[in-house]
Backbone as JSON, one array per atom type, in Angstrom:
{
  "sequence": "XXXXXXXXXXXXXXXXXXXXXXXXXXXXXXXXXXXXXXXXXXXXXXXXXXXXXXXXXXXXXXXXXXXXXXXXXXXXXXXXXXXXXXXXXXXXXXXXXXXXXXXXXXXXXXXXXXXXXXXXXXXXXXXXXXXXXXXXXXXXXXXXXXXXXXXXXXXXXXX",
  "N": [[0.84, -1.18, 0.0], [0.88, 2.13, -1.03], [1.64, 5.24, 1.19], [0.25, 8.59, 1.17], [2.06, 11.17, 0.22], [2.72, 14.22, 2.14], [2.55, 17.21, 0.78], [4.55, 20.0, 2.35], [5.72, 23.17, 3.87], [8.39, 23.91, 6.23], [7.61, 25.64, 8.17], [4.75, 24.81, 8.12], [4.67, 21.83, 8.79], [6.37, 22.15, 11.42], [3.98, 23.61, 12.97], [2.22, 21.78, 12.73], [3.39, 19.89, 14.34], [3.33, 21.22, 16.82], [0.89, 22.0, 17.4], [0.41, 18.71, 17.68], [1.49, 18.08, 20.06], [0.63, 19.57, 21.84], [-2.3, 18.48, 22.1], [-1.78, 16.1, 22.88], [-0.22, 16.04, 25.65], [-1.68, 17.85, 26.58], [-4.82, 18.52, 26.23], [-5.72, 15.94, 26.21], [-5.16, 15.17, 28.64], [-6.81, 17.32, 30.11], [-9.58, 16.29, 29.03], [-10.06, 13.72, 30.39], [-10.09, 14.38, 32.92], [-12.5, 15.49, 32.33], [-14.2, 13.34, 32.22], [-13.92, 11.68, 34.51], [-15.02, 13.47, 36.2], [-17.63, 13.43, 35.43], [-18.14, 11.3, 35.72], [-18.85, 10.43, 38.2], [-21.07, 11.72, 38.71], [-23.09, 9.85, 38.25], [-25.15, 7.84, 37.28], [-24.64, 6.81, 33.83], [-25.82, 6.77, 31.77], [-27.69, 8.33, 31.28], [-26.19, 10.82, 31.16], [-25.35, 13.87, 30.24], [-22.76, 15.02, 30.17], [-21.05, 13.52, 30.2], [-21.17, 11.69, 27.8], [-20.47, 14.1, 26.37], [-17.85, 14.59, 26.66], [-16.96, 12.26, 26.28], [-17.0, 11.91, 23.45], [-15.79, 13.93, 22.73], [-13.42, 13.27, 23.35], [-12.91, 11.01, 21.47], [-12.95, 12.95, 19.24], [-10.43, 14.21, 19.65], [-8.48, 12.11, 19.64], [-8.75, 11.24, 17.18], [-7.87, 13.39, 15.74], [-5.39, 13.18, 16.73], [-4.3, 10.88, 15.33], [-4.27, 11.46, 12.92], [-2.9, 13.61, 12.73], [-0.2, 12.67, 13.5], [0.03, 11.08, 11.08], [0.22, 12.79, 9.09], [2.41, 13.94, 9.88], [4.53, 12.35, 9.68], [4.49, 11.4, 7.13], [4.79, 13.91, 5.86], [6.63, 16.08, 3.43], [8.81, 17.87, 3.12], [8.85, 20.94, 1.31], [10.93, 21.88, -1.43], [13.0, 24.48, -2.9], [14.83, 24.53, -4.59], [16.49, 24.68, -7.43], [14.0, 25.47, -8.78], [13.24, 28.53, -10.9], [13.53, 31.62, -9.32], [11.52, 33.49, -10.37], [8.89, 31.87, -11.27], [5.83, 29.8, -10.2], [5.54, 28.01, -7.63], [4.71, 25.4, -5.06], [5.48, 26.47, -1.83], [5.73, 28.96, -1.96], [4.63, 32.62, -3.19], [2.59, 34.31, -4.56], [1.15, 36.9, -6.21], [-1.29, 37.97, -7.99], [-3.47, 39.92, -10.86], [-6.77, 40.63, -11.41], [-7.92, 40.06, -15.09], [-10.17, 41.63, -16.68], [-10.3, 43.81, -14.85], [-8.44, 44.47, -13.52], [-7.96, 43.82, -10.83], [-6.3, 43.06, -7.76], [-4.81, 40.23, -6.28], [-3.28, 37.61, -3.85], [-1.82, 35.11, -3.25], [-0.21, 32.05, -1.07], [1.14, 29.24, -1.99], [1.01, 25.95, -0.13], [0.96, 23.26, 0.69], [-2.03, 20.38, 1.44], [-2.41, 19.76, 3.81], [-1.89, 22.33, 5.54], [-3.0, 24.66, 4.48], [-4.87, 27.53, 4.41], [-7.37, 29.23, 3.48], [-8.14, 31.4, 4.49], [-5.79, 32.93, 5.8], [-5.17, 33.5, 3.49], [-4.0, 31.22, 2.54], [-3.42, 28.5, 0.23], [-4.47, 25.21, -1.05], [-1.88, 23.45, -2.84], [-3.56, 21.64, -4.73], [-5.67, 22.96, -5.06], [-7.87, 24.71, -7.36], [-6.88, 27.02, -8.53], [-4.04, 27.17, -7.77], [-3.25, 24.46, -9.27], [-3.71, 25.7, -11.45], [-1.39, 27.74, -11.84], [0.6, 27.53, -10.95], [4.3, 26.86, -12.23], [3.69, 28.28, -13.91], [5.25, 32.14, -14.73], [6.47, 34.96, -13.79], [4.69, 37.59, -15.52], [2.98, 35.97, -17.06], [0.14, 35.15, -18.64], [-3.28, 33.57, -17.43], [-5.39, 31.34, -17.58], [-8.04, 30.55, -14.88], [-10.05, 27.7, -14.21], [-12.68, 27.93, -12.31], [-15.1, 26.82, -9.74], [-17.06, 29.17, -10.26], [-16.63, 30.44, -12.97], [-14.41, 30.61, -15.58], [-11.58, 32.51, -14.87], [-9.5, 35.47, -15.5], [-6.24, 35.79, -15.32], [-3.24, 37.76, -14.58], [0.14, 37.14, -13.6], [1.74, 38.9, -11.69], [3.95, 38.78, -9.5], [6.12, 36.73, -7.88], [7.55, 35.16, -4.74], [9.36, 33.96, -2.51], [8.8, 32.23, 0.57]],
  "CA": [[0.0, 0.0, 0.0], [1.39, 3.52, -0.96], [0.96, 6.03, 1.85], [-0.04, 9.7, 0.83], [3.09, 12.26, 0.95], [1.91, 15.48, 2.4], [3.96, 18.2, 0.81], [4.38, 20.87, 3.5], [6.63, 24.15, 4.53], [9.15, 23.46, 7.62], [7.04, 25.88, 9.28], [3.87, 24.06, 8.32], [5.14, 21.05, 9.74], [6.09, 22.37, 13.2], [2.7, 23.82, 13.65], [1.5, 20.51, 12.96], [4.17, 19.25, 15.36], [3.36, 21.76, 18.13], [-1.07, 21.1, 17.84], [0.01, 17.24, 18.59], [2.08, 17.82, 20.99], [-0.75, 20.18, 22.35], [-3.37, 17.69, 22.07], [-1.2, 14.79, 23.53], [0.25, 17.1, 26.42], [-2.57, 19.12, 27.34], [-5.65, 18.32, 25.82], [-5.96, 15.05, 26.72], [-5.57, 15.73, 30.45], [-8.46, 17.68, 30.39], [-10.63, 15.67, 28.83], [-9.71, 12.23, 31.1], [-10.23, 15.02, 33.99], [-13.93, 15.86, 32.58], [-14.76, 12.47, 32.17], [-13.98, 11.1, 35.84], [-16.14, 14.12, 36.92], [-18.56, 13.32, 34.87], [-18.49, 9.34, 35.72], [-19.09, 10.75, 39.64], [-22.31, 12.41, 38.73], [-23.58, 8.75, 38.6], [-26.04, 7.04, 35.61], [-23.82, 7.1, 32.87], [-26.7, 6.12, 30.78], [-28.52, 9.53, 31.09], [-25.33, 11.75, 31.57], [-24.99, 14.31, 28.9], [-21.64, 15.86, 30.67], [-19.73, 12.52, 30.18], [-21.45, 11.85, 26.65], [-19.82, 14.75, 25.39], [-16.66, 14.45, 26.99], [-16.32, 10.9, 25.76], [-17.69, 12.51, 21.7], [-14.59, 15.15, 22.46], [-11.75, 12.52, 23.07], [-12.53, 10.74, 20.22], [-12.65, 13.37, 18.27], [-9.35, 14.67, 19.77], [-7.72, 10.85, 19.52], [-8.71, 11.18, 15.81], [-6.75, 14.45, 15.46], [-4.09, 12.99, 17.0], [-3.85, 9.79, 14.47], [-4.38, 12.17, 11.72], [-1.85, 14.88, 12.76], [0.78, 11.72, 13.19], [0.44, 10.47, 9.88], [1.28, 13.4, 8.43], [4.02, 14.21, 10.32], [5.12, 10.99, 9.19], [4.83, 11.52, 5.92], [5.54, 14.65, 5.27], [7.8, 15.88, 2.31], [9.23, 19.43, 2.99], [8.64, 21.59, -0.01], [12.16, 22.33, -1.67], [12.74, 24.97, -4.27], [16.58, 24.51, -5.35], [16.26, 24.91, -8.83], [13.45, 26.51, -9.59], [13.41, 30.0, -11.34], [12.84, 32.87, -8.39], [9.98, 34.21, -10.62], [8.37, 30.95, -10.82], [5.22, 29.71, -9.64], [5.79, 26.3, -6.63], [4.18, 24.96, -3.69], [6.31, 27.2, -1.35], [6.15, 31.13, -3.06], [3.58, 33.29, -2.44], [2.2, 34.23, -6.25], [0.31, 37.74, -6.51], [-1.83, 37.84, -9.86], [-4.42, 40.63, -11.37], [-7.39, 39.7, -12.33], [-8.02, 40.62, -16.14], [-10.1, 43.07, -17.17], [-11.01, 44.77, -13.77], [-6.88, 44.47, -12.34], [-7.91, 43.61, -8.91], [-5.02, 42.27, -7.47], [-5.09, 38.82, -5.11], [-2.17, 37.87, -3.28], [-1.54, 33.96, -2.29], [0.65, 31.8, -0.9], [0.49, 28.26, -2.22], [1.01, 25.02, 0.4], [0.16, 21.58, 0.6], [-3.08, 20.58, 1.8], [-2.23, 19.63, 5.71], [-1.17, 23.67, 6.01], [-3.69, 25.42, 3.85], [-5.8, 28.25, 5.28], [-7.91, 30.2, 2.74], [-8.8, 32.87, 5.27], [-5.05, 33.4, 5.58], [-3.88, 33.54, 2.05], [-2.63, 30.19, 2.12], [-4.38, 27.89, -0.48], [-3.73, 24.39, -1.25], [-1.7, 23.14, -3.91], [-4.29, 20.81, -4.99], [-6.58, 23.78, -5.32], [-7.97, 25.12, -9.16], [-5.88, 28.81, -8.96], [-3.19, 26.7, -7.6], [-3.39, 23.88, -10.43], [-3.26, 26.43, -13.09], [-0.57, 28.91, -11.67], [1.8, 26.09, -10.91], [5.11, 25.98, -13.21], [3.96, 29.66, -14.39], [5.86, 33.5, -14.76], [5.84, 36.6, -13.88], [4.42, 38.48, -17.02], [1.96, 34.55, -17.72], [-1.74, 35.31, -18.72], [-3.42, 32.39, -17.11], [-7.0, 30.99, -17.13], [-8.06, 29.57, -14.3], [-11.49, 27.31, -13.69], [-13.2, 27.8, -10.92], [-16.68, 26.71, -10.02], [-17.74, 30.35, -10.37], [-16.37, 30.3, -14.41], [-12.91, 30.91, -15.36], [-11.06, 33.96, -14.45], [-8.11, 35.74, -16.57], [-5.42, 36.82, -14.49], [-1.68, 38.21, -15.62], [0.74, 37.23, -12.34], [2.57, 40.41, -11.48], [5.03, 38.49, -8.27], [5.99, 35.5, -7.2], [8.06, 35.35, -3.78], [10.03, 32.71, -1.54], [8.5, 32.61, 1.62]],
  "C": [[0.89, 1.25, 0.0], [0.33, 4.53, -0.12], [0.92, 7.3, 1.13], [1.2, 10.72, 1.59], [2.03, 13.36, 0.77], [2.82, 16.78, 2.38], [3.55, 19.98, 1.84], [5.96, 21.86, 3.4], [7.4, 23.58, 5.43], [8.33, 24.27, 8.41], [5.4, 25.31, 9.25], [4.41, 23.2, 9.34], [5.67, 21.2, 11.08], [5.27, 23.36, 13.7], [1.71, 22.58, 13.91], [1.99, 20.25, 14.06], [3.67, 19.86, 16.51], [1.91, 21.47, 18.06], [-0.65, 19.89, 17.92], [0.34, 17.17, 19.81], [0.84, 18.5, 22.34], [-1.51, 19.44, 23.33], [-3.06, 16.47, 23.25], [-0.52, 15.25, 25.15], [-0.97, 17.6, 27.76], [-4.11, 18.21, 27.33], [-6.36, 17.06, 26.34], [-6.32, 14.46, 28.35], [-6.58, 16.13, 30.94], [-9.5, 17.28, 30.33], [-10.95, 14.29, 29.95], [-10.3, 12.63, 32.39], [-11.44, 15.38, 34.25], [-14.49, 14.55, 32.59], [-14.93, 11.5, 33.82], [-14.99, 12.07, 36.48], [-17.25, 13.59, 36.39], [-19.47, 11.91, 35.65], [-18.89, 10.08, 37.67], [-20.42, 11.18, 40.05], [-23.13, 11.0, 38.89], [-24.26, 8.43, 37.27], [-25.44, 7.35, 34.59], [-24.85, 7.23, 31.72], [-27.2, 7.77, 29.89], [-27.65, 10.92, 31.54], [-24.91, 12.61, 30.49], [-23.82, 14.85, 29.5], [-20.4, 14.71, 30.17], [-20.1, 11.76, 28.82], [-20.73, 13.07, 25.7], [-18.4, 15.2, 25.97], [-15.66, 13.03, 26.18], [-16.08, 11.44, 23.98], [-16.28, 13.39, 21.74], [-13.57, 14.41, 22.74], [-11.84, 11.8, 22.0], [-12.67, 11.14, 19.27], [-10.55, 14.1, 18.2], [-8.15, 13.3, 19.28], [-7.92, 10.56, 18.18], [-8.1, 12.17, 15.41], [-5.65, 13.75, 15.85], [-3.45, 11.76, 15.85], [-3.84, 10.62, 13.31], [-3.04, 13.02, 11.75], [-0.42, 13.72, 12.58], [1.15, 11.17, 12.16], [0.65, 11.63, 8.77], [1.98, 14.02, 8.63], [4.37, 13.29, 9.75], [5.63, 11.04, 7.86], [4.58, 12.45, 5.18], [6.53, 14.84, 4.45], [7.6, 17.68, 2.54], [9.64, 20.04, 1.87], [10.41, 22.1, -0.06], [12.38, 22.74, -2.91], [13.66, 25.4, -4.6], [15.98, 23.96, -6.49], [14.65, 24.71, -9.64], [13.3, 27.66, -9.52], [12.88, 30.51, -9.97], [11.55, 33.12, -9.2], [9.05, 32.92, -11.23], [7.52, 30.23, -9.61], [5.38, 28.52, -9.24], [5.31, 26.38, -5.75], [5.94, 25.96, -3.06], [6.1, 28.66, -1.38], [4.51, 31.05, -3.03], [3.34, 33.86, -4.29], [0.81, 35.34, -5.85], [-0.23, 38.13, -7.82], [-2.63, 39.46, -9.76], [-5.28, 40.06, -11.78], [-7.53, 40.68, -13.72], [-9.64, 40.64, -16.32], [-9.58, 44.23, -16.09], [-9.35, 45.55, -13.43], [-7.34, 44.41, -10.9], [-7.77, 42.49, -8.36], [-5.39, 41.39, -6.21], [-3.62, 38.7, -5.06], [-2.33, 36.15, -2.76], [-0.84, 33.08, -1.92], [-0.14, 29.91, -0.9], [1.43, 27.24, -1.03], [0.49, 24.06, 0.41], [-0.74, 21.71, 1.62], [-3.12, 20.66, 3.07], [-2.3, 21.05, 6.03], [-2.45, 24.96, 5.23], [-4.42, 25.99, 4.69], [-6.13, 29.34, 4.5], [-7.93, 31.84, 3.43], [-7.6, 33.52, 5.59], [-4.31, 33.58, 4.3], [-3.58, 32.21, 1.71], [-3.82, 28.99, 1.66], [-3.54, 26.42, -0.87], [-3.03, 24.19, -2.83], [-2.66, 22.37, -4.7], [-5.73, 21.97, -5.52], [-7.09, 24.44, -7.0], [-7.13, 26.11, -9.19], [-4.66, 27.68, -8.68], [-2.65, 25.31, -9.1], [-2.82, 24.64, -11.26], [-2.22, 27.83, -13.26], [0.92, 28.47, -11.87], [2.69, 26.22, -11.98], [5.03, 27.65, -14.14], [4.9, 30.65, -14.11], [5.69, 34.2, -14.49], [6.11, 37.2, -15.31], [3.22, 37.61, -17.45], [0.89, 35.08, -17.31], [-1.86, 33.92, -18.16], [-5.08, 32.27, -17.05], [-7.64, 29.95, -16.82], [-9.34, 29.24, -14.06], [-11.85, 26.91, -12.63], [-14.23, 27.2, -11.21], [-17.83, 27.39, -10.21], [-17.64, 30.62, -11.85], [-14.92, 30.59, -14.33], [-12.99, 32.44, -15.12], [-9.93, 34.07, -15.14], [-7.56, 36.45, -15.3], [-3.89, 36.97, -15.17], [-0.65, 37.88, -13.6], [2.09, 38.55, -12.67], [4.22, 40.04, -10.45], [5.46, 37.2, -7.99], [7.44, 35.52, -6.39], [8.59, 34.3, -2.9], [9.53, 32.77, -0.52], [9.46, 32.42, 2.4]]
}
């Protein structure tokens, strides 16, 4: 069976690293700590305090198998030899859109690390797809699920 590499930043990867350690550390404590209270209240049957204590460790003990396997198999993005103005998982890639020019700004990462609401979009994503391997000066048109969009990339940056 081939496992799934999860291409990632170095500082992706020790944010991952620091939420397990978190989880496994901290997190877990607390929960083990609401659940003995809980189990004290008595009828487990009809206890919603230790029902959703139990519902919150195994959702936390499923973060934690999740966050482990891709630490595991992680592959730290590396961008010795390719062009500076070249678009890669890694580099931050500010476009225009065409006609209007109103400029977007994002920084592409693998999926484990992605965070739309900060800028940071996955590689796996449609703008990302069709930016990929591009120039600064490259018309590009990318399909969304909204229709395509023309954009001209103006930057692309090392993080």
């Amino acid at each position: 069976m081939v496992e799934k590499v999860f291409p990632m930043t170095l500082e992706g990867k020790e944010k991952l690293e620091q939420e397990l350690e978190e989880l496994k550390t901290v997190k877990r404590g607390e929960i083990i700590e609401r659940i003995k209270i809980a189990r004290s209240f008595g009828d487990l049957s009809e206890n919603s305090e230790y029902e959703s204590a139990k519902d919150e460790q195994a959702f936390v003990e499923g973060r934690i198998t999740t966050l482990e396997n891709m630490i595991r198999f992680a592959q730290i993005i590396n961008n010795n030899g390719v062009a500076s103005d070249e678009v890669s998982i890694g580099k931050t890639v500010t476009f225009i859109e065409l006609p209007d020019e109103e400029e977007e700004k994002y920084t592409i990462v693998g999926s484990a690390e992605a965070d739309p609401f900060s800028g940071k979009i996955s590689n796996d994503s449609p703008i990302a797809q069709a930016l990929i391997g591009k120039k600064v000066g490259d018309e590009v048109t990318i399909a969304t699920p909204g229709g395509d969009m023309n954009v001209k990339i103006t930057k692309v940056e090392q993080i």
